[in-house]
C-alpha positions as CSV (number, residue, x, y, z in Angstrom):
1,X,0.0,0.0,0.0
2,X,1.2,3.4,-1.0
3,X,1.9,6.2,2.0
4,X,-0.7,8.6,2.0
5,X,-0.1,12.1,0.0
6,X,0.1,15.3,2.0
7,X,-2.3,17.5,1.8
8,X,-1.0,20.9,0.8
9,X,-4.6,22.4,1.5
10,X,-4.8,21.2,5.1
11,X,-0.9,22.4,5.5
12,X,-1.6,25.8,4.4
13,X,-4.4,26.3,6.9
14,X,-2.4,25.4,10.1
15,X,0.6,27.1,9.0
16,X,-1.6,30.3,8.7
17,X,-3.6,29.5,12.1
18,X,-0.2,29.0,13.8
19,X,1.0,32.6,12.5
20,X,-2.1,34.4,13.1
21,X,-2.2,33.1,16.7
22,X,1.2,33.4,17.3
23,X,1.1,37.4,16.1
24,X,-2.2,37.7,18.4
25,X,-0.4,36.5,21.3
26,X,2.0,39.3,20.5
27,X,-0.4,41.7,20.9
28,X,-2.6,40.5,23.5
29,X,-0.2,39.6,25.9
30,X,1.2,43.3,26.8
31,X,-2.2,44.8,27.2
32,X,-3.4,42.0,29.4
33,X,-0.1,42.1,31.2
34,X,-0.6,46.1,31.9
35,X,-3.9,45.7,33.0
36,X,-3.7,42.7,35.4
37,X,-0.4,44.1,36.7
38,X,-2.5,46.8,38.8
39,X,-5.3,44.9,39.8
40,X,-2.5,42.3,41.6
41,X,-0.2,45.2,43.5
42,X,-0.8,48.4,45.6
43,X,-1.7,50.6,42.8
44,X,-0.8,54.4,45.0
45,X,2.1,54.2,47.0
46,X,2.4,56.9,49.6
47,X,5.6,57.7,51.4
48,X,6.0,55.3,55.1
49,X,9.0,57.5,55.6
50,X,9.3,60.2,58.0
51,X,9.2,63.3,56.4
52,X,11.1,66.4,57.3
53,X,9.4,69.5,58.5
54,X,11.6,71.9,60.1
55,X,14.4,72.5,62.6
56,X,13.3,72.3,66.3
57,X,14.3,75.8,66.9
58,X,10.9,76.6,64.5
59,X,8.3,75.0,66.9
60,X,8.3,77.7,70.2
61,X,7.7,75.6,73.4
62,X,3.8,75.0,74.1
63,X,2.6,76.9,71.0
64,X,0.9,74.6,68.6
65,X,1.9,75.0,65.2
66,X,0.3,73.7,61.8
67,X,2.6,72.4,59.1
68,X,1.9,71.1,56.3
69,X,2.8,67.5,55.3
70,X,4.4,67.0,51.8
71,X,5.5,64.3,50.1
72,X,8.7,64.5,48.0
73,X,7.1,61.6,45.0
74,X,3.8,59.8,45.4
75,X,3.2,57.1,42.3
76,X,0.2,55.0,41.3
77,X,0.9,52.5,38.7
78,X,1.0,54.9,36.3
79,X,2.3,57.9,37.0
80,X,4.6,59.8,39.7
81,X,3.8,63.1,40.7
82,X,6.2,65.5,42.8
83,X,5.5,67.2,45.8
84,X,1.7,66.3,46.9
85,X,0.2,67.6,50.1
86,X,-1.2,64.8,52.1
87,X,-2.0,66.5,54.8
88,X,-1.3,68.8,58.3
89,X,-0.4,67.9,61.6
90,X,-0.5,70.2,64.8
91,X,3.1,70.1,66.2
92,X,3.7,70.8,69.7
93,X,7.3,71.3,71.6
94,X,7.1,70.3,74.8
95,X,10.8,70.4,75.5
96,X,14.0,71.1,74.5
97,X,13.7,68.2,71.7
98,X,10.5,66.4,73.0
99,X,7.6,67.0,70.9
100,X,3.6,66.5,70.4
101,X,2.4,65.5,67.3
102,X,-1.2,65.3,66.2
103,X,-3.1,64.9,62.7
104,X,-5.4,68.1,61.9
105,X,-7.9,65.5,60.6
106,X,-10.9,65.1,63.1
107,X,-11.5,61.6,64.0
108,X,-15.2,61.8,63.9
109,X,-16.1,62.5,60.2
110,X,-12.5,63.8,58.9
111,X,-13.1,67.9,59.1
112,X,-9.5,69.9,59.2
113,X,-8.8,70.7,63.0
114,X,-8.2,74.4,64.2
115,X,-6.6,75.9,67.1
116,X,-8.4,78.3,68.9
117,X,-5.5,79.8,71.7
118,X,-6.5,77.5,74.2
119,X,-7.6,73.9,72.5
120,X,-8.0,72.0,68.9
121,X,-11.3,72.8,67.6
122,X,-13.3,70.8,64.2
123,X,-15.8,73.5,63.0
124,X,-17.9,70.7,61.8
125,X,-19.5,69.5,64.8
126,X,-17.9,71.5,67.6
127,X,-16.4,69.0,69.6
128,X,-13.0,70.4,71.3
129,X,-10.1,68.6,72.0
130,X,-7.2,69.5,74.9
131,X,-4.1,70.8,74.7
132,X,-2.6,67.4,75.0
133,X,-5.0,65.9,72.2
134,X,-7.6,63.9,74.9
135,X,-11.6,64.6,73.7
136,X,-13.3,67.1,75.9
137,X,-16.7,66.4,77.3
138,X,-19.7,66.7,75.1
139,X,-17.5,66.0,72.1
140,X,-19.0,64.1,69.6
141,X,-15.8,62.3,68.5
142,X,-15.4,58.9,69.9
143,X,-11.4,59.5,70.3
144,X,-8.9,62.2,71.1
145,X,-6.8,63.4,68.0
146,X,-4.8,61.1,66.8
147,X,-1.4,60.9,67.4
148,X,1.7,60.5,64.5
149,X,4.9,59.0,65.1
150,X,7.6,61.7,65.3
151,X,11.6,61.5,65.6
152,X,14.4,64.5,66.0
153,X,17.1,64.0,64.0
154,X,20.8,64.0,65.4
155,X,21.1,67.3,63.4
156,X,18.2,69.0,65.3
157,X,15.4,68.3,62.3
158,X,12.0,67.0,63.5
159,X,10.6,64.5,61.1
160,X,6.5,63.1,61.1
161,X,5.9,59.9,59.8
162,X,2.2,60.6,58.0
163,X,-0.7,58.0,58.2
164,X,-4.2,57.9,57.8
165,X,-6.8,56.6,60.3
166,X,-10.3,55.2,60.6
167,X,-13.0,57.5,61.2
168,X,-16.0,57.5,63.6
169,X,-14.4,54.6,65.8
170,X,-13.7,54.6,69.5
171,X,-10.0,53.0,68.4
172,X,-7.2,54.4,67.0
173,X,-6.5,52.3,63.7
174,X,-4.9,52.9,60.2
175,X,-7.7,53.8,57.6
């Protein structure tokens, strides 16, 4: 019996498949990639370093000060932007390099915190917060104002590691 002849027909279609598929692959597989790569990672990433807001010598001693927190680079998965605000803190000195640091965000509802002279302040729903942070009575936020982690530099520069926390709870935890 004689082999069996090849089919030039049925040759031609697979060799075309196989290129067609191949070049589709090609195409596909980078806008897949970009697209899952987000969904898989933390797409903003936000400074966890302490960032530097001054010398001590700025801060006088028992006079609350607002500064402005601002990151150097803040990038999504996308793009980087330079020099973004994320937010204020109230800066305290209650030494020669001991310090108080508190977020200007209320913790009931999230409302900027003011200073009045003689305690923080949220304009949004009047509760009033001491010198030293603690919730005064008939507040209506469930928590003092939350603290931030703070260090003084050997060279005298006082540095606030930002964060964010939950609102409305009794508990101080990251948001």
């Amino acid at each position: 019996m004689a082999p069996p002849k090849p089919d030039r027909r049925k040759f031609l279609k697979l060799a075309t498949s196989a290129v067609g598929g191949g070049l589709g692959l090609i195409v596909v597989a980078p806008a897949l990639r970009l697209l899952g790569e987000a969904a898989g990672s933390t797409t903003v990433k936000t400074p966890i370093d302490p960032i530097d807001v001054g010398a001590v010598e700025r801060f006088p001693v028992d006079t609350p000060i607002k500064v402005t927190i601002v990151a150097a680079e803040v990038t999504d998965a996308w793009t980087s932007a330079r020099d973004v605000v994320l937010g204020a803190a109230w800066v305290r000195r209650t030494g020669d390099k001991s310090f108080e640091v508190f977020s200007a965000v209320c913790p009931h509802l999230g409302c900027g915190v003011d200073f009045d002279g003689k305690q923080f302040a949220c304009p949004c729903h009047d509760s009033k917060f001491a010198l030293a942070g603690a919730a005064q009575p008939g507040a209506v936020a469930k928590r003092g104002l939350d603290s931030l982690e703070h260090d003084v530099t050997a060279d005298g520069r006082l540095r606030i590691t930002w964060a964010r926390f939950a609102l409305d709870t009794e508990e101080k935890r990251p948001a």
